[in-house]
TORKOL-4160 file (C-alpha; in steps of 0.2 Angstrom, whole numbers, padded with zeros to 4 digits, m for minus):
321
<pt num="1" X="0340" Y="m0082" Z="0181"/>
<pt num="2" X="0323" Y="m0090" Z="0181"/>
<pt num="3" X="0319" Y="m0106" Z="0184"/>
<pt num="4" X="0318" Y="m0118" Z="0167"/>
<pt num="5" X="0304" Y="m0130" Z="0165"/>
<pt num="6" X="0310" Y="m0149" Z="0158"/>
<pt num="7" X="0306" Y="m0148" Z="0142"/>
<pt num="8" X="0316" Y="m0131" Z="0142"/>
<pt num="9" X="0331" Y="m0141" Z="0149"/>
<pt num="10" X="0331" Y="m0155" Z="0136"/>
<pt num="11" X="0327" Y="m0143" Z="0121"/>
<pt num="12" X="0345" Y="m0134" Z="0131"/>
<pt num="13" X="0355" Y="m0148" Z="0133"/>
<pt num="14" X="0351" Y="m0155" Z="0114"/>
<pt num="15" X="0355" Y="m0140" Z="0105"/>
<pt num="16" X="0371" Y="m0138" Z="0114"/>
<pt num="17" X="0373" Y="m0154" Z="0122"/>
<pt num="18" X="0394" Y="m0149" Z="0125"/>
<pt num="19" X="0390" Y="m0138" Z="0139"/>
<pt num="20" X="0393" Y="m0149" Z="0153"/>
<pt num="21" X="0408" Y="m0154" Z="0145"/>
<pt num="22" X="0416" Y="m0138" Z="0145"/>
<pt num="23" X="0414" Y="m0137" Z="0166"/>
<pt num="24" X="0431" Y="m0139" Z="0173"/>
<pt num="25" X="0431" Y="m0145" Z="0191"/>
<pt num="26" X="0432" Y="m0127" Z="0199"/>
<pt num="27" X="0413" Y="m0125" Z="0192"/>
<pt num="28" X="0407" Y="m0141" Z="0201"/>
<pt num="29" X="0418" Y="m0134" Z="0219"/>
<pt num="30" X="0409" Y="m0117" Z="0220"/>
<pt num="31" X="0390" Y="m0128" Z="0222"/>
<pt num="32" X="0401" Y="m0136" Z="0237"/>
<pt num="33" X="0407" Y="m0119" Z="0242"/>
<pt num="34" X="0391" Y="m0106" Z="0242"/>
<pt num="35" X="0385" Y="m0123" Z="0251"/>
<pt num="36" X="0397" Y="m0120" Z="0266"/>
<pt num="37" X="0400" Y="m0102" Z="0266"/>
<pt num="38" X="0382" Y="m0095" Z="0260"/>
<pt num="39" X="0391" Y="m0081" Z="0248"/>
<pt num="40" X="0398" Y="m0079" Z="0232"/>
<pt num="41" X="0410" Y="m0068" Z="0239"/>
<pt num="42" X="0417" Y="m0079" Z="0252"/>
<pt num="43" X="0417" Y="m0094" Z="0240"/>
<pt num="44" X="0428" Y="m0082" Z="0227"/>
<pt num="45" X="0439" Y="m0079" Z="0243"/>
<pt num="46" X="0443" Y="m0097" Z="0246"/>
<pt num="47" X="0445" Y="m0100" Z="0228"/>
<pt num="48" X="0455" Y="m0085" Z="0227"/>
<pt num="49" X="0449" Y="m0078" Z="0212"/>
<pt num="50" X="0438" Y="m0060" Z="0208"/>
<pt num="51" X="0419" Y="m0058" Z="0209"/>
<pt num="52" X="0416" Y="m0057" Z="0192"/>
<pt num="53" X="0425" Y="m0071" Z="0189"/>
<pt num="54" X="0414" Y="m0081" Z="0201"/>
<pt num="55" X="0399" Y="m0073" Z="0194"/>
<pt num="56" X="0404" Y="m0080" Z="0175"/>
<pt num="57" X="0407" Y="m0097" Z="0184"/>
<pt num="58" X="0392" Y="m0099" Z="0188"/>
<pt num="59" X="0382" Y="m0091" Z="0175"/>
<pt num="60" X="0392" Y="m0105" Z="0164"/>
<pt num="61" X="0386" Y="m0119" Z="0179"/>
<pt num="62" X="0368" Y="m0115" Z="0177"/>
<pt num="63" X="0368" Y="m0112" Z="0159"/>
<pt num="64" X="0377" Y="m0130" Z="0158"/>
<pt num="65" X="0362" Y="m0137" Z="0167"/>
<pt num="66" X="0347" Y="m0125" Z="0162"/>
<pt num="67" X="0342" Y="m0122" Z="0178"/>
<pt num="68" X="0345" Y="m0108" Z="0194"/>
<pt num="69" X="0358" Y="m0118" Z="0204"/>
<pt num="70" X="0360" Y="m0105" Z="0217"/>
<pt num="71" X="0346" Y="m0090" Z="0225"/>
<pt num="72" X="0353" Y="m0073" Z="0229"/>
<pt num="73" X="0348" Y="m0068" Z="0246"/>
<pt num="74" X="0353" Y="m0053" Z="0257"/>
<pt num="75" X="0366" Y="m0063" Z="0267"/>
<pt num="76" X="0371" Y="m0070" Z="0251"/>
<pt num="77" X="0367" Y="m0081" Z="0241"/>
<pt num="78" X="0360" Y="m0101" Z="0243"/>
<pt num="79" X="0357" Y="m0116" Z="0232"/>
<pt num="80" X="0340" Y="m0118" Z="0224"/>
<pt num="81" X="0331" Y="m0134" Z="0226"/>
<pt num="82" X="0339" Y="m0140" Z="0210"/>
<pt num="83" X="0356" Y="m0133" Z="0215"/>
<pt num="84" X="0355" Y="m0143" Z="0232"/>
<pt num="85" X="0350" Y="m0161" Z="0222"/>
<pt num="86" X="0362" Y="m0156" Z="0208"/>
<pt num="87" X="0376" Y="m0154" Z="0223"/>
<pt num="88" X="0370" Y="m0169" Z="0232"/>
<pt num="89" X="0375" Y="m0180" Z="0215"/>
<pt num="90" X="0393" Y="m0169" Z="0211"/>
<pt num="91" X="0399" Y="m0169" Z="0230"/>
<pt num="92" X="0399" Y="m0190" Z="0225"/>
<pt num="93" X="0410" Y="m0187" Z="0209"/>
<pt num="94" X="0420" Y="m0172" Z="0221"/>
<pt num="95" X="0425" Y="m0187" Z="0234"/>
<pt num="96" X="0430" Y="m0198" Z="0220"/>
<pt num="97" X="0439" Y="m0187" Z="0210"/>
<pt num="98" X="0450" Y="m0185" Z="0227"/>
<pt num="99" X="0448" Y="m0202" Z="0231"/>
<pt num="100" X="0459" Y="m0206" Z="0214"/>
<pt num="101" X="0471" Y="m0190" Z="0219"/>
<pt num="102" X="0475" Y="m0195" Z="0234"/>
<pt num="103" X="0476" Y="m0214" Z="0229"/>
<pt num="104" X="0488" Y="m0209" Z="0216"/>
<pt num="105" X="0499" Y="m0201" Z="0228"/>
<pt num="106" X="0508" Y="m0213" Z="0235"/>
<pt num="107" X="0509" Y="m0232" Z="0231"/>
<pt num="108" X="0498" Y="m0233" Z="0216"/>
<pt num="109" X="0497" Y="m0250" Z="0212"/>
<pt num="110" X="0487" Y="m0254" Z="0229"/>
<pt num="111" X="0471" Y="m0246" Z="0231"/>
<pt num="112" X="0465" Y="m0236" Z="0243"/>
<pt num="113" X="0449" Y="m0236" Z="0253"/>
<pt num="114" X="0440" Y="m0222" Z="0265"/>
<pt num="115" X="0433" Y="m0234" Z="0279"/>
<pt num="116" X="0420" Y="m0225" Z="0292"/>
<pt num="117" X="0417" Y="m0235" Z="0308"/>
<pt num="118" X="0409" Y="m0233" Z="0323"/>
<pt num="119" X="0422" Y="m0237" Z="0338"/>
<pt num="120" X="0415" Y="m0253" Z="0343"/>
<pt num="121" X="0421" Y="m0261" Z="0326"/>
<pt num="122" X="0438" Y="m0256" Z="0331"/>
<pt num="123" X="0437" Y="m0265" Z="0346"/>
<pt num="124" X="0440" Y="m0284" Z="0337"/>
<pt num="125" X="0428" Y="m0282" Z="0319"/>
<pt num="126" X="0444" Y="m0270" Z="0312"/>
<pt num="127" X="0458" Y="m0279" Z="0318"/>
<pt num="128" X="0451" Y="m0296" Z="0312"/>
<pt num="129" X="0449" Y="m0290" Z="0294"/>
<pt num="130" X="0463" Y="m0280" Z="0292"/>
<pt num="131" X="0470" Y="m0300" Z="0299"/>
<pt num="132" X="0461" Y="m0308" Z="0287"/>
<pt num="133" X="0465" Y="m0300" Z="0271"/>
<pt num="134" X="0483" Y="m0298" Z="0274"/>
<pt num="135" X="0484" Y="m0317" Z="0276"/>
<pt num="136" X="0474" Y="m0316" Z="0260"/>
<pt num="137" X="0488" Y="m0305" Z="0253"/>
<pt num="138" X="0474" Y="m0293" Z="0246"/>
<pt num="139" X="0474" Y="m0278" Z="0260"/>
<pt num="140" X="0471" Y="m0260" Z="0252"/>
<pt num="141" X="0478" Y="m0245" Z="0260"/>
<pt num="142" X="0465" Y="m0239" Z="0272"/>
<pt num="143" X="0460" Y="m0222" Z="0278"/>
<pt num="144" X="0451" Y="m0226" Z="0295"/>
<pt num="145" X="0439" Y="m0212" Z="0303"/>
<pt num="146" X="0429" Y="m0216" Z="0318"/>
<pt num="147" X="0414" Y="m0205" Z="0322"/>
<pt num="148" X="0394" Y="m0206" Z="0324"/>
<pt num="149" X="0383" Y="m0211" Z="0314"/>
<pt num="150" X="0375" Y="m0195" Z="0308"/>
<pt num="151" X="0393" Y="m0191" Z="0306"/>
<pt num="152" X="0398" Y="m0205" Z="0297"/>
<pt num="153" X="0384" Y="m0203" Z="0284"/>
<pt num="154" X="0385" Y="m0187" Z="0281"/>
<pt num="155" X="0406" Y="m0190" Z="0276"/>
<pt num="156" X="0398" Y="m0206" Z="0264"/>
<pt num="157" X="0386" Y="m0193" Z="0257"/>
<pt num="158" X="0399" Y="m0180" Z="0253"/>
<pt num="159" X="0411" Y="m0191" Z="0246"/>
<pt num="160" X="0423" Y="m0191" Z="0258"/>
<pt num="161" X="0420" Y="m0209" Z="0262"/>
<pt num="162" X="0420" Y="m0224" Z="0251"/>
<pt num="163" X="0409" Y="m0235" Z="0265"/>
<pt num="164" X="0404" Y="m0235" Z="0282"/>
<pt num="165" X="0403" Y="m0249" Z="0296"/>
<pt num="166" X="0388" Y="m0245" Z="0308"/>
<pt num="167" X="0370" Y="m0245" Z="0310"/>
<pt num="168" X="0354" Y="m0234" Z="0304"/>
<pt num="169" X="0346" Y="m0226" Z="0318"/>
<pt num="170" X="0326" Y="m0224" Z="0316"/>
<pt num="171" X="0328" Y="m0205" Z="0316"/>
<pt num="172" X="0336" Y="m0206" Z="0301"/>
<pt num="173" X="0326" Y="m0198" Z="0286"/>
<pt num="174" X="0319" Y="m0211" Z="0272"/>
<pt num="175" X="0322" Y="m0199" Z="0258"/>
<pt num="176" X="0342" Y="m0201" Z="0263"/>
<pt num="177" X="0341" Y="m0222" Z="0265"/>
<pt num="178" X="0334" Y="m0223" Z="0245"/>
<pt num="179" X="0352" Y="m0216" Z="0241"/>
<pt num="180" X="0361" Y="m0230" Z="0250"/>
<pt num="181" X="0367" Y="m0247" Z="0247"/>
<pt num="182" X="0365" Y="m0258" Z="0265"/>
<pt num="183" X="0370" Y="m0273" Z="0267"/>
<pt num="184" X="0366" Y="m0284" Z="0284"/>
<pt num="185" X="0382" Y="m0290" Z="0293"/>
<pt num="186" X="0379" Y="m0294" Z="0312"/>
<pt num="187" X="0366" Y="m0291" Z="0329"/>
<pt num="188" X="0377" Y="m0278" Z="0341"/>
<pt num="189" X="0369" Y="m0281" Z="0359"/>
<pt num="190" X="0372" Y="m0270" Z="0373"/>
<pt num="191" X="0379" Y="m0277" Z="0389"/>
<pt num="192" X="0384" Y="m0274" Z="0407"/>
<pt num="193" X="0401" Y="m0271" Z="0414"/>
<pt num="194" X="0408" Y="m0271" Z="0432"/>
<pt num="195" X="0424" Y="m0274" Z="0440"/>
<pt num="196" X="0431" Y="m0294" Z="0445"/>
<pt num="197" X="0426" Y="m0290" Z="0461"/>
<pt num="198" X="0410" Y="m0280" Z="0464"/>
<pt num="199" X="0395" Y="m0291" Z="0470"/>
<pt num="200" X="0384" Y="m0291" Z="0454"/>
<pt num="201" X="0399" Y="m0302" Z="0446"/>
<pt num="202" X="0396" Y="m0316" Z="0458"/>
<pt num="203" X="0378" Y="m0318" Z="0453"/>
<pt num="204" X="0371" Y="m0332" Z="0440"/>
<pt num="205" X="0355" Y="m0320" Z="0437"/>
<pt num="206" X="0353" Y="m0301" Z="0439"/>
<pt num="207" X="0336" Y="m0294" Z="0436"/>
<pt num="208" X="0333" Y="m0274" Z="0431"/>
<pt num="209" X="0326" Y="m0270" Z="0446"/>
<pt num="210" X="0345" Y="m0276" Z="0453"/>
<pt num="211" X="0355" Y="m0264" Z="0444"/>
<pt num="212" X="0348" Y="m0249" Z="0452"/>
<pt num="213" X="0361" Y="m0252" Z="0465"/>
<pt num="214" X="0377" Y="m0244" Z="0453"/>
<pt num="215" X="0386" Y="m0232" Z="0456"/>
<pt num="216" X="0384" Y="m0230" Z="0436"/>
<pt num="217" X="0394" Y="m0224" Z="0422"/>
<pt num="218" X="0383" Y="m0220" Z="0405"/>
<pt num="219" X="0385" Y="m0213" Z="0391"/>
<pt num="220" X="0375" Y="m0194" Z="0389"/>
<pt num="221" X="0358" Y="m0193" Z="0386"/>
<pt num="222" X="0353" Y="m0191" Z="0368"/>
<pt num="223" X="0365" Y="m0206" Z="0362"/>
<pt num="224" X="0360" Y="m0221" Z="0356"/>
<pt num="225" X="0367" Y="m0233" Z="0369"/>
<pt num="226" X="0358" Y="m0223" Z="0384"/>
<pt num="227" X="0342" Y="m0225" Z="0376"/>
<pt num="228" X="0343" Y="m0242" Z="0372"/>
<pt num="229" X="0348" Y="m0243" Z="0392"/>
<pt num="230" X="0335" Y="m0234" Z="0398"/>
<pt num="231" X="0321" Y="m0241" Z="0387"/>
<pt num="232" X="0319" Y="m0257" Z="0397"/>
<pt num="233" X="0316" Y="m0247" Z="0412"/>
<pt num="234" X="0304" Y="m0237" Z="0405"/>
<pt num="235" X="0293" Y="m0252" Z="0398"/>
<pt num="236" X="0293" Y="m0259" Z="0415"/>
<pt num="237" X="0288" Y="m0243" Z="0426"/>
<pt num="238" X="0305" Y="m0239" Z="0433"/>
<pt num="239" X="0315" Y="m0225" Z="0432"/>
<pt num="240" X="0330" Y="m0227" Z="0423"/>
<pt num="241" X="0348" Y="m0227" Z="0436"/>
<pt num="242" X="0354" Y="m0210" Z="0437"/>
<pt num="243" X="0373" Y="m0208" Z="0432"/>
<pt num="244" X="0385" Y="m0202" Z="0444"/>
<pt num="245" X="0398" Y="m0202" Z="0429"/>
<pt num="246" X="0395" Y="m0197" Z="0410"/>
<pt num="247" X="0408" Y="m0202" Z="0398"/>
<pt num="248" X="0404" Y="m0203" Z="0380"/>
<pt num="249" X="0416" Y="m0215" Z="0376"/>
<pt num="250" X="0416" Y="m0233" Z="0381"/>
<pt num="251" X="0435" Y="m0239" Z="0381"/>
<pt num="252" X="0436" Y="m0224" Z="0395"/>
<pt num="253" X="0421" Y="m0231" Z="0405"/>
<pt num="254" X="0425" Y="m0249" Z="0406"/>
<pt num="255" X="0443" Y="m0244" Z="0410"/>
<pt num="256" X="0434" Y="m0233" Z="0425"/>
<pt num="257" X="0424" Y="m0248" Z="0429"/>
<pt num="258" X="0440" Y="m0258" Z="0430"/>
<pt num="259" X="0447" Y="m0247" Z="0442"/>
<pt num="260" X="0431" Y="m0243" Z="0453"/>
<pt num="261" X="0415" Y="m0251" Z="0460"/>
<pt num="262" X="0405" Y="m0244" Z="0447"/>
<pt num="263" X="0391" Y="m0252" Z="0433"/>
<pt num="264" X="0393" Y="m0247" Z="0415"/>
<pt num="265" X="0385" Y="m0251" Z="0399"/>
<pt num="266" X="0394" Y="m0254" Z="0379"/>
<pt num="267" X="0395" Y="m0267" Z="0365"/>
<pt num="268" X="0394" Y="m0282" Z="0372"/>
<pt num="269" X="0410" Y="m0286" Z="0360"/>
<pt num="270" X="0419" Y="m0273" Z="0370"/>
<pt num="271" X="0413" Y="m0280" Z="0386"/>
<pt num="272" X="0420" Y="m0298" Z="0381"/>
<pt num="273" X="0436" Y="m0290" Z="0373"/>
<pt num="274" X="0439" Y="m0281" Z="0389"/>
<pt num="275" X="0434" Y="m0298" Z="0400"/>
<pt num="276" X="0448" Y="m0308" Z="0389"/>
<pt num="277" X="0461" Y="m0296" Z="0398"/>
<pt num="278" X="0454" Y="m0297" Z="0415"/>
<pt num="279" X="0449" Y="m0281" Z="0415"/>
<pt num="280" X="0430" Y="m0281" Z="0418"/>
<pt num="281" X="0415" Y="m0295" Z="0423"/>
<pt num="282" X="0399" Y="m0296" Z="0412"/>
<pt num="283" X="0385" Y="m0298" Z="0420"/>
<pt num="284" X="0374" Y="m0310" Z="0418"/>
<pt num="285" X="0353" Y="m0303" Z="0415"/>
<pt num="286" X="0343" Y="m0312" Z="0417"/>
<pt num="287" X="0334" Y="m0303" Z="0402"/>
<pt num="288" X="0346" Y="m0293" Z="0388"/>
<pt num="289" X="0346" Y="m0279" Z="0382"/>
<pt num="290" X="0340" Y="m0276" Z="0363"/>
<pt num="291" X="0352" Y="m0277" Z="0349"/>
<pt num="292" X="0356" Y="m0266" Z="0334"/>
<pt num="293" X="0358" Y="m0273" Z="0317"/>
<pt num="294" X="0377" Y="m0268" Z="0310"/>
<pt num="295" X="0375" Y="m0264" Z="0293"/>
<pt num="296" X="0390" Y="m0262" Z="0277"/>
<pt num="297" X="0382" Y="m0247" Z="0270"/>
<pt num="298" X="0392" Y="m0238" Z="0251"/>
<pt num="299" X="0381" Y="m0225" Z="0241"/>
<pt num="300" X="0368" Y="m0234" Z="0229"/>
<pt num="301" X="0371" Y="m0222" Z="0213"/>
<pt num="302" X="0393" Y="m0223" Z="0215"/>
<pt num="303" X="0403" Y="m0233" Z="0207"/>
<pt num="304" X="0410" Y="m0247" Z="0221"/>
<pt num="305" X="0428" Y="m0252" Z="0220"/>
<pt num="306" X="0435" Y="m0268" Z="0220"/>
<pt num="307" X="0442" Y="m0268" Z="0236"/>
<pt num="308" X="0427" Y="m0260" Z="0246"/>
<pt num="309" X="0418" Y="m0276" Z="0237"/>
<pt num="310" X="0431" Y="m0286" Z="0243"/>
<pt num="311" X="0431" Y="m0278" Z="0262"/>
<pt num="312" X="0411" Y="m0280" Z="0261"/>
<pt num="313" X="0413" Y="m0299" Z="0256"/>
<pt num="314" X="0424" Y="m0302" Z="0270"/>
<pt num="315" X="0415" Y="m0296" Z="0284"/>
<pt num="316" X="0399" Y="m0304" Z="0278"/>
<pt num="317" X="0409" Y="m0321" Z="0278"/>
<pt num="318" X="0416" Y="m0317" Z="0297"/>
<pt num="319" X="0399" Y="m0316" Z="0303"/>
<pt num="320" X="0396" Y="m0311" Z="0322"/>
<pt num="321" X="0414" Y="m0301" Z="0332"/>
């Protein structure tokens, strides 16, 4: 099928402007599938139904929208340009549509929201609204899934999330921000974490040069905490400490430091939550680290729920962990 200009599409849609209406939901999943499996074939195996069944499918997609939706290729088949921005939009009314299934499911009359979170939120931001509205008696059922932020996006965008608790990261592309809704919560700082008794935790001032003496646990390399880490030694000629542990997360590494001699850096509302049990000593810099902005981030062109508003409103009046 070739590829229709504008003015073909609205001439299309107004002489049969019942098209789109006719698509049942299978219609919109096989964009998602041929997406995922780059065939026709493997799409029409996972939805368990013959080739020519699939082929008519989506003969009736693209006719519905007057445009090529998906490319053959000799591996297959792939979405055109318009198939990828058409899918970008349904995978939005795809989430939702399983968002109300699975809402319906059990306990209807509460709603249900698909929170994303970076781990440090769970650390005390989580527990403190989940407090918060259950005093208030308005607590939805929550779906909780903690991963990066690339990740987490990337669940908000295929509608497998209903919002996200995190940050933007400068690598993220600008084209994909326009389609988000942000809202400013609170300034995250890093910080440093050593055990009660190491000799750093005695010290009213540590300067950077000072922290060279470790041992370190750090995150890997490539993640955003070790390069706001190592940016401050950079900026002053230094090479940054060398780890003699990598661990990606940071409820292990402060345990480790708890148990050990070692230095490691995380949230400094970990830090303090770990510091209230005992556990670990921040240290005190004489200059801190830089500090990322948490954000409440939902998809600018879907609908928002009540309760993610009422989630959203919450954390905005809680103000810094």
């Amino acid at each position: 099928m070739a590829t229709v200009s504008p003015a073909r599409v609205a001439a299309a849609r107004a002489a049969h402007p019942n098209r789109i209406d006719r698509l049942r939901i299978r219609h919109l999943r096989l964009l998602d599938l041929v997406a995922r499996t780059g065939s026709l074939t493997a799409a029409a195996e996972v939805m368990h139904i013959s080739q020519p069944a699939v082929t008519k499918m989506l003969q009736e997609l693209e006719q519905a929208f007057g445009c090529t939706l998906i490319e053959r290729t000799t591996r297959g088949g792939r979405l055109s340009p318009a198939g990828e921005r058409a899918l970008e939009r349904l995978r939005i009314a795809l989430g939702a549509l399983d968002a109300a299934s699975e809402a319906l499911a059990a306990r209807p009359e509460i709603p249900l929201v698909r929170m994303g979170v970076l781990p440090l939120v769970g650390v005390s931001v989580l527990p403190r609204l989940i407090a918060t509205l259950s005093q208030q008696g308005v607590l939805p059922r929550l779906q909780v899934r903690e991963h990066t932020v690339s990740g987490l996006l990337g669940l908000l965008a295929s509608g497998e999330l209903d919002c996200v608790i995190g940050r933007l990261e400068t690598g993220h592309p600008a084209q994909s921000r326009e389609r988000l809704a942000i809202t400013a919560l609170w300034d995250e700082h890093l910080a440093i974490a050593c055990a009660r008794d190491h000799p750093l935790a005695r010290r009213r001032e540590v300067s950077l040069p000072a922290l060279h003496e470790g041992p370190w646990i750090l995150p890997p390399r490539g993640t955003h905490t070790r390069e706001i880490f190592e940016q401050p030694f950079l900026d002053s000629g230094q090479l940054p400490p060398v780890p003699h542990i990598e661990s990606i997360s940071f409820h292990s590494s402060l345990s480790m430091v708890a148990a050990s001699g070692f230095l490691t850096v995380a949230p400094a509302s970990a830090v303090r939550h770990y510091g209230e049990t005992s556990m670990v000593h921040q240290v005190r810099l004489r200059t801190p680290f830089a500090s990322g902005r948490m954000v409440f981030i939902t998809q600018r062109d879907a609908a928002v729920a009540p309760a993610v508003t009422l989630i959203a409103d919450a954390l905005r009046q809680a103000g810094n962990p």
